[in-house]
C-alpha positions, 0 to 999 in steps of 0.5 A, spaced: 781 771 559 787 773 563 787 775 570 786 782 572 791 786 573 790 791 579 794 798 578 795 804 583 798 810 579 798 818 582 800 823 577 802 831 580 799 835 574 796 837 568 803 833 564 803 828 568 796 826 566 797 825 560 803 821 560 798 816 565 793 817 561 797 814 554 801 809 558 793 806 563 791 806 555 797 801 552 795 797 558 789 796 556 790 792 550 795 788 554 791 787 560 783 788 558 781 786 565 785 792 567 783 796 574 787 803 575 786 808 581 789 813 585 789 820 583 789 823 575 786 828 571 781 828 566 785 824 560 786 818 565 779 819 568 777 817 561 781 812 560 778 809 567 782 811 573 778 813 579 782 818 581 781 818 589 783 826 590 783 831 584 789 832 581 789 840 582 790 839 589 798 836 587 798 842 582 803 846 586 811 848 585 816 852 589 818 850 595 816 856 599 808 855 596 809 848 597 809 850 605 803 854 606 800 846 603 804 842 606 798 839 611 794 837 606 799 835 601 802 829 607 795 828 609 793 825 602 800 821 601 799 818 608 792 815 607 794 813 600 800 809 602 794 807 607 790 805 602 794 801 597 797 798 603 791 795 605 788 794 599 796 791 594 795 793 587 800 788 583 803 795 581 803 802 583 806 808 578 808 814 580 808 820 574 813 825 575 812 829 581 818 826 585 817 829 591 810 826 593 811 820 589 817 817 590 816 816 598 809 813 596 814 808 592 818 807 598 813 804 603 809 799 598 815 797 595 817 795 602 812 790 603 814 787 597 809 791 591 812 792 584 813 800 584 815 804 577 817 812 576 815 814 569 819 820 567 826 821 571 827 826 576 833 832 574 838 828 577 843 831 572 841 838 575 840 837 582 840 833 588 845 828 584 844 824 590 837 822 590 839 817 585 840 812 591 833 814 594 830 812 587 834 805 588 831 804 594 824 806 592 824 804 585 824 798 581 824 801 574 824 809 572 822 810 565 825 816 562 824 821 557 830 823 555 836 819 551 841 823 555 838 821 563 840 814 564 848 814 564 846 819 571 843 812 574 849 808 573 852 808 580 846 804 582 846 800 576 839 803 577 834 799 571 832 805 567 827 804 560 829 811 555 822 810 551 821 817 549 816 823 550 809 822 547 809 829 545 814 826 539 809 821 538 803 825 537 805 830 533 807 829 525 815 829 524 813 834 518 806 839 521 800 842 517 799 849 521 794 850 515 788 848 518 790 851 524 790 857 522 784 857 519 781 855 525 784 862 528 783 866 522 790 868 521 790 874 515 796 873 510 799 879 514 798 878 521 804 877 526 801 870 531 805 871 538 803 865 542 804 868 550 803 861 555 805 863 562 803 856 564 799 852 568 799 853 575 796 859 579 803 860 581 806 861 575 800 865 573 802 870 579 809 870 577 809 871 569 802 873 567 803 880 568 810 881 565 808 877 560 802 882 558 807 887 559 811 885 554 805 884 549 804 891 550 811 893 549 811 889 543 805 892 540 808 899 540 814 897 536 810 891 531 804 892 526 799 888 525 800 884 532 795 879 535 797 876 542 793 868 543 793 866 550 791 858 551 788 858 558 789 851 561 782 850 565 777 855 567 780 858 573 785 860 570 781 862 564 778 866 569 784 869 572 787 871 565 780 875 563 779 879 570 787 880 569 786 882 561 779 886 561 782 890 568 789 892 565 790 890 558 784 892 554 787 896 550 791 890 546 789 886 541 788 879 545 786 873 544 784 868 550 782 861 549 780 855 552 785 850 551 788 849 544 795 851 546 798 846 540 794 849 535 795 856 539 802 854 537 802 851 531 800 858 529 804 863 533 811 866 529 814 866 535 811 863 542 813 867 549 812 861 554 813 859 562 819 853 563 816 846 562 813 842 558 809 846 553 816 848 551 818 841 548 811 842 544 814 849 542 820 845 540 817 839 537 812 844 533 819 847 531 816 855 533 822 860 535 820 861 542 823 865 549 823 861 556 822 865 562 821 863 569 820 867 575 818 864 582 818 866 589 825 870 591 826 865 596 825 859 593 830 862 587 835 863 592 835 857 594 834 853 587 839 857 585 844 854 590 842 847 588 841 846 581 847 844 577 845 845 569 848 850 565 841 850 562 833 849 564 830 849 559 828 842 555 831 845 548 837 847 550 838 841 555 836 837 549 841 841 544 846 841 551 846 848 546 843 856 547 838 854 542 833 860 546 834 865 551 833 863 557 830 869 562 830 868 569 827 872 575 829 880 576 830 880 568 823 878 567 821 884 566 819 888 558 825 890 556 828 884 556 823 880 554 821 884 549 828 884 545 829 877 545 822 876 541 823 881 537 830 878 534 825 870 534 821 874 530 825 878 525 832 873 525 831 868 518 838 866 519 837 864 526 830 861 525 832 856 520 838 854 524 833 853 530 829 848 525 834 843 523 836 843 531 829 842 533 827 837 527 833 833 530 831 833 537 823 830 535 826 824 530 830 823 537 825 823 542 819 820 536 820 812 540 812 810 541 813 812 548 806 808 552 808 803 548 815 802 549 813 805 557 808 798 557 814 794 554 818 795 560 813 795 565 811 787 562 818 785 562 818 787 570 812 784 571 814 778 569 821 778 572 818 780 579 812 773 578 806 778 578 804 775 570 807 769 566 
């Protein structure tokens, strides 16, 4: 029986759970005394990390929301960092949410502990600089995106591409017909899918416009329902008492989970910038990408961000595949429009699919195990297995 192999990990957010739990999960078959622990949601819980803090106390974005929390935020990086220092795992893992993370890196690989960053930060958007920190704190990113490495060459950074899980695990060619039974969805019936994201910030910001938009909508199409995938119970809560206070009068539907099947159903898909739009993408759904923030957050990101594009679509095409709709414009009237024309453009939708199949066969690598690969060569490298 090999020795067991000791892992810290912390994970920001509902994506990175599943990331973390994928990769703890190839792991194991390598490593079966595999021990994990840090901080992760309910998939890597289940895939046996003890998760020190719960995963939602990371789960804020916006540099201006960020403040109100900071306190806390640097007060579990500090007895995490403590701990692991304390107590050396034989590697530690930080996924995504590079802010917190990366500094964590830095101190344990300081006092000689592998550290591996799963997903690159968007240094080919903004703070291209940041490449030398990742240098100095990180041993190996694992990246999931073909395009990202080549952004790492002046620090000759050792960078794996090993695709994005979501390629894998859903089929290059997708069955939506047992989803749509699941939803009951009438011959006739026009699905749209509105995902405002998961965070009570994006919610603050979107949900509202977006519901706004369902209503300018439903006076303009027949036969029209709206399905909203709640992330979690919160936010289940908040978008009911949200929907029986002020959009009674739609047709609506709000369920617990089952975003991808929600997806796979919907004509077309209303959806806050993030991961759920490279589902939307994989799942080959027209959509329309909003993002709203604070105002000055924005004014400040804006200064900073370099891409002529945020969302994964287009930054995967390096192409204007969907509207990209941003602060002020989040508003019915604009939002409204471009689902309309996802709706009702064929030409359109058939161009988006070819794209989009392109983009799932590109990103289709067998990402945890690929991710498991390059961190078993780092091991080896660095003496910790033979």
């Amino acid at each position: 029986m090999p020795n067991p192999l000791r892992v810290g990990i912390v994970a920001g957010e509902a994506s990175g759970d599943i990331l973390g739990s994928g990769l703890i999960k190839a792991l194991k078959k390598r490593y079966p005394n595999l021990t994990v622990e840090g901080i992760g949601g309910e998939l890597m819980i289940a895939q046996g990390c003890h998760s020190h803090y719960p995963l939602e106390r990371l789960s804020v974005m916006g540099l201006v929301e960020v403040l109100g929390r900071l306190p806390e935020l640097l007060g579990i990086r500090k007895k995490l960092i403590r701990h692991f220092i304390d107590n050396p795992p034989d590697l530690f893992i930080g996924v995504d949410a590079p802010d917190f993370t990366l500094k964590m890196e830095g101190e344990l690989k300081a006092v000689g502990i592998p550290t591996v960053h799963y997903v690159s930060p968007s240094v080919w958007a903004w703070k291209q600089k940041r490449i030398y920190k990742i240098k100095r704190t990180t041993d190996l990113v694992l990246s999931l995106f073909p395009f990202e490495a080549k952004h790492y060459a002046p620090t000759q950074q050792r960078v794996a591409f090993v695709g994005h899980p979501l390629a894998d695990s859903i089929p290059l060619s997708v069955n939506v017909v047992e989803s749509k039974k699941k939803f009951a969805v009438k011959p006739d019936e026009k699905i749209i899918a509105l995902l405002p994201g998961s965070r009570g910030s994006e919610l603050k910001y979107l949900a509202e416009p977006f519901l706004d938009t369902a209503r300018w909508l439903s006076e303009r199409l027949d036969n029209v329902r709206f399905v909203i995938p709640a992330a979690n119970e919160t936010r289940h809560d908040q978008l009911h008492k949200l929907i029986i206070e002020k959009y009674s009068d739609l047709n609506i539907q709000l369920v617990m989970k089952h975003s991808r099947d929600v997806m796979a159903i919907a004509d077309s898909i209303l959806i806050a910038s993030g991961t759920a739009t490279l589902e939307a993408t994989i799942l080959q759904k027209p959509m329309v990408v909003a993002y709203k923030m604070a105002p000055l957050t924005y004014a400040i990101y804006s200064r900073m961000v370099k891409s002529k594009f945020i969302s994964l679509p287009n930054l995967l095409a390096d192409e204007a595949l969907v509207p990209e709709i941003l602060q002020d414009q989040v508003k019915p009237e604009v939002l409204g429009p471009a689902v309309l024309k996802s709706l009702q453009d064929s030409e359109y939708k058939a161009y988006l699919r070819d794209k989009f199949s392109a983009i799932h066969k590109q990103l289709h690598q067998d990402a945890d195990e690929k991710a498991a690969d390059a961190i078993e060569v780092l091991l080896k490298d660095k003496g910790v297995i033979s």
